[in-house]
VOPARO-639582 format. One record per residue (C-alpha): x, y, z; chain; residue in one letter; residue number from 1. Coordinates in Angstrom, 1 decimal, padded with zeros to 4 digits. Example, Ala and Ser with C-alpha at 12.3 -4.5 7.8 and 13.67 -1.06 7.14 Angstrom:
+--------+--------+--------+--------+--------+-----+
:     px :     py :     pz : chaine : residu : num :
+--------+--------+--------+--------+--------+-----+
:  012.3 : -004.5 :  007.8 :      A :      A :   1 :
:  013.7 : -001.1 :  007.1 :      A :      S :   2 :
+--------+--------+--------+--------+--------+-----+
***
This chain:
+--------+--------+--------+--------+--------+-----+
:     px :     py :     pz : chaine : residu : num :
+--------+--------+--------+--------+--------+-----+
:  001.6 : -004.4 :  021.6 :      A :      X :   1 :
: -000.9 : -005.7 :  019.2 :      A :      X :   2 :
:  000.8 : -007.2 :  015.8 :      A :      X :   3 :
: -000.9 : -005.7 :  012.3 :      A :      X :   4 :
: -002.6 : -002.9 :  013.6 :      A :      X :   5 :
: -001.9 : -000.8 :  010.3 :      A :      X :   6 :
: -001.7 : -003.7 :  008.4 :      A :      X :   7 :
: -003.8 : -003.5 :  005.3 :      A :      X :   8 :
: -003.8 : -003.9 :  001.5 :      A :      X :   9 :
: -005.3 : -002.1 : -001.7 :      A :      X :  10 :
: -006.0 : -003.4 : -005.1 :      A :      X :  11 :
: -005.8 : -001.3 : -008.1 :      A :      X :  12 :
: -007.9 : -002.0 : -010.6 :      A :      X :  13 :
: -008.1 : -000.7 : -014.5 :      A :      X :  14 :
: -011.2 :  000.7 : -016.3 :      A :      X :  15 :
: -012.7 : -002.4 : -016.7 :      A :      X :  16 :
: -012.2 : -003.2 : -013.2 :      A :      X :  17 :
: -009.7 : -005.7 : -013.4 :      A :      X :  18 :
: -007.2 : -006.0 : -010.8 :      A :      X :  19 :
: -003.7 : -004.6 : -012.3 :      A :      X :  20 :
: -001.5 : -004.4 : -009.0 :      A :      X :  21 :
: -001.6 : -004.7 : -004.9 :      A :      X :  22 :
: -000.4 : -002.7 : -002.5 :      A :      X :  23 :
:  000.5 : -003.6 :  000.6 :      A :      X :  24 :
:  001.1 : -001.3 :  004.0 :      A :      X :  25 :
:  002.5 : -002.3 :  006.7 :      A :      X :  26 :
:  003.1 : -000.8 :  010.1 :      A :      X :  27 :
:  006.7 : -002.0 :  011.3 :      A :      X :  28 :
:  005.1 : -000.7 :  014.8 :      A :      X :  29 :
:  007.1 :  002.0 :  016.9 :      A :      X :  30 :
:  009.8 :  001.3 :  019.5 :      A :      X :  31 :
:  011.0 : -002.3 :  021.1 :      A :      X :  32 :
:  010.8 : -002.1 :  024.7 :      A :      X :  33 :
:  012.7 : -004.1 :  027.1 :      A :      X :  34 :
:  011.3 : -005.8 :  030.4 :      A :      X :  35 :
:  011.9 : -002.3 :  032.2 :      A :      X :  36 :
:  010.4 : -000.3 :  029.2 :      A :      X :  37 :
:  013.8 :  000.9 :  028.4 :      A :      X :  38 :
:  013.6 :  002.0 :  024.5 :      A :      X :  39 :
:  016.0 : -000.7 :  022.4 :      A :      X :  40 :
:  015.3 :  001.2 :  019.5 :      A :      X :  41 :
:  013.2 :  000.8 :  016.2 :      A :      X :  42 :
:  010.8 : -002.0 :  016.7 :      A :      X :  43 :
:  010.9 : -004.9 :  013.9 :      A :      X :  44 :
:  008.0 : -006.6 :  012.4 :      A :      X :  45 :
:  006.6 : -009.5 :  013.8 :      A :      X :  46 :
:  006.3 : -013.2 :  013.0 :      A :      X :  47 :
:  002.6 : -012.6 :  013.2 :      A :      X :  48 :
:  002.9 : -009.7 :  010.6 :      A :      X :  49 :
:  005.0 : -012.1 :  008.4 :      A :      X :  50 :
:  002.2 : -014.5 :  008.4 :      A :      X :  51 :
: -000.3 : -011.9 :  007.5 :      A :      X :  52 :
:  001.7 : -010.7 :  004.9 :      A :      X :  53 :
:  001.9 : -014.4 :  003.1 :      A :      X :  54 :
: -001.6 : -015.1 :  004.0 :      A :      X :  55 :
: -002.6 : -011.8 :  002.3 :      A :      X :  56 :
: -000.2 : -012.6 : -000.8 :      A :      X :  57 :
: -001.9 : -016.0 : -001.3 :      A :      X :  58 :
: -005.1 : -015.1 : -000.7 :      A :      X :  59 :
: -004.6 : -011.6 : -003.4 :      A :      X :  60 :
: -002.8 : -014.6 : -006.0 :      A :      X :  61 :
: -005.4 : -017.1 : -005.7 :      A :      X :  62 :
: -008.6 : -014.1 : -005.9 :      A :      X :  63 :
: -007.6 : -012.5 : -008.9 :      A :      X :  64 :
: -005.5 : -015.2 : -010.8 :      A :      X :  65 :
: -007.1 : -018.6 : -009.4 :      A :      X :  66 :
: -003.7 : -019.9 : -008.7 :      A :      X :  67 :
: -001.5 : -018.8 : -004.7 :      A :      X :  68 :
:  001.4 : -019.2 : -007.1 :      A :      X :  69 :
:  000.7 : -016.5 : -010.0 :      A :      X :  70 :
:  002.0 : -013.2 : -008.5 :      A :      X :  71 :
: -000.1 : -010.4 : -009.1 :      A :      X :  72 :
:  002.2 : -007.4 : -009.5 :      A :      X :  73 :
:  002.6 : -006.2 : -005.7 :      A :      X :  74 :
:  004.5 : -003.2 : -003.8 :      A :      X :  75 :
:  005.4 : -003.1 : -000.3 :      A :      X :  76 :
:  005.2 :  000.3 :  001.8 :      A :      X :  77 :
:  006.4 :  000.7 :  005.1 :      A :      X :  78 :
:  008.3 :  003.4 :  007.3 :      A :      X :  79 :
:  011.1 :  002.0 :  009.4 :      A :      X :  80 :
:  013.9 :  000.1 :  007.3 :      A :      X :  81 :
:  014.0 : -003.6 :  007.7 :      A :      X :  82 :
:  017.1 : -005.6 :  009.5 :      A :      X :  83 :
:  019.6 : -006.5 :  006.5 :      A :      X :  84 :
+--------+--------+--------+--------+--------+-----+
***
């Protein structure tokens, strides 16, 4: 299965075209499989998706505010529940 397939992001912007808030979609893919393509389930994200997510969050943080460490305000939106 490939990782981030429906991974993407959005930024909102005001009227004057400054960046007010990211959102972030993520596609948690569809089923986990085992070796003998048994269904385990709800698949989970992947490390690889993890890392994109960072990557994108820095990369959104150092764009609009110069600085990987100033959050610009951010929601996530995915459809299958993560692992508490």
């Amino acid at each position: 299965m490939q990782d981030s397939y429906g991974n993407y992001y959005k930024l909102i912007r005001d009227d004057e075209e400054k960046v007010i808030q990211a959102l972030f979609f993520m596609d948690s893919n569809m089923y986990e499989l085992d070796v003998n393509g048994k269904n385990l389930g709800y698949d989970n994200f992947t490390e690889k998706q993890v890392d994109w997510y960072e990557k994108s969050v820095k990369n959104v943080n150092m764009t609009v505010n110069g600085s990987e460490t100033e959050a610009v305000p951010s929601l996530a939106f995915f459809h299958i529940p993560m692992l508490e």
